[in-house]
N, C-alpha and C positions, 0 to 999 in steps of 0.2 A: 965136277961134282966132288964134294970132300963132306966128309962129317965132322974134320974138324974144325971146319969155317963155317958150316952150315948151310953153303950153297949147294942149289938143286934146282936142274935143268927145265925153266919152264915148259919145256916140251912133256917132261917128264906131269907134270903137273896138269895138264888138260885131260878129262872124263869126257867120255861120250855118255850119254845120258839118253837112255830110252823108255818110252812107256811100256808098261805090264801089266795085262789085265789080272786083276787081286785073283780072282777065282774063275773058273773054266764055267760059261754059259750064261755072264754077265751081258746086257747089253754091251756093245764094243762103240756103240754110237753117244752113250755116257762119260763125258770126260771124269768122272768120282769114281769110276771103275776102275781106273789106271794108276798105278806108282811108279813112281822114277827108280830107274835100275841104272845106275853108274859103271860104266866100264873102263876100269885105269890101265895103264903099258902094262904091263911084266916088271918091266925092270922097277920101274914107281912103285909097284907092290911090293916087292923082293926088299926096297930099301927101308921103305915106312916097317915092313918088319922086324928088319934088323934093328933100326934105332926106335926100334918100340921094345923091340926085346932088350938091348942096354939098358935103357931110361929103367925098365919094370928089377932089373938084375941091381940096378945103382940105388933104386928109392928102394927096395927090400932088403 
């Protein structure tokens, strides 16, 4: 993993992706009821921060 070749770990890169009922007492047998809720590593969130926060410190 480097930032400054821009490679990153596809391991890092795969979300678990689960559904979420929007509001508390929706039918749960309505699939319109549900949003996807993404869940990334740790370390994949830690990174996309950091070079979010560069990118945002370099374009300002």
């Amino acid at each position: 993993m480097s930032l400054s070749t821009g490679s990153f770990p596809e391991s890092q890169k795969v979300a678990h992706v689960r559904p979420l009922l929007k509001k508390a007492g929706l039918d749960r047998e309505n699939l319109k009821n549900y949003r996807p809720v993404a869940s990334l590593k740790f370390l994949g969130k830690t990174i996309e921060r950091v070079v979010s926060s560069r990118i945002n410190d370099h374009i300002l």
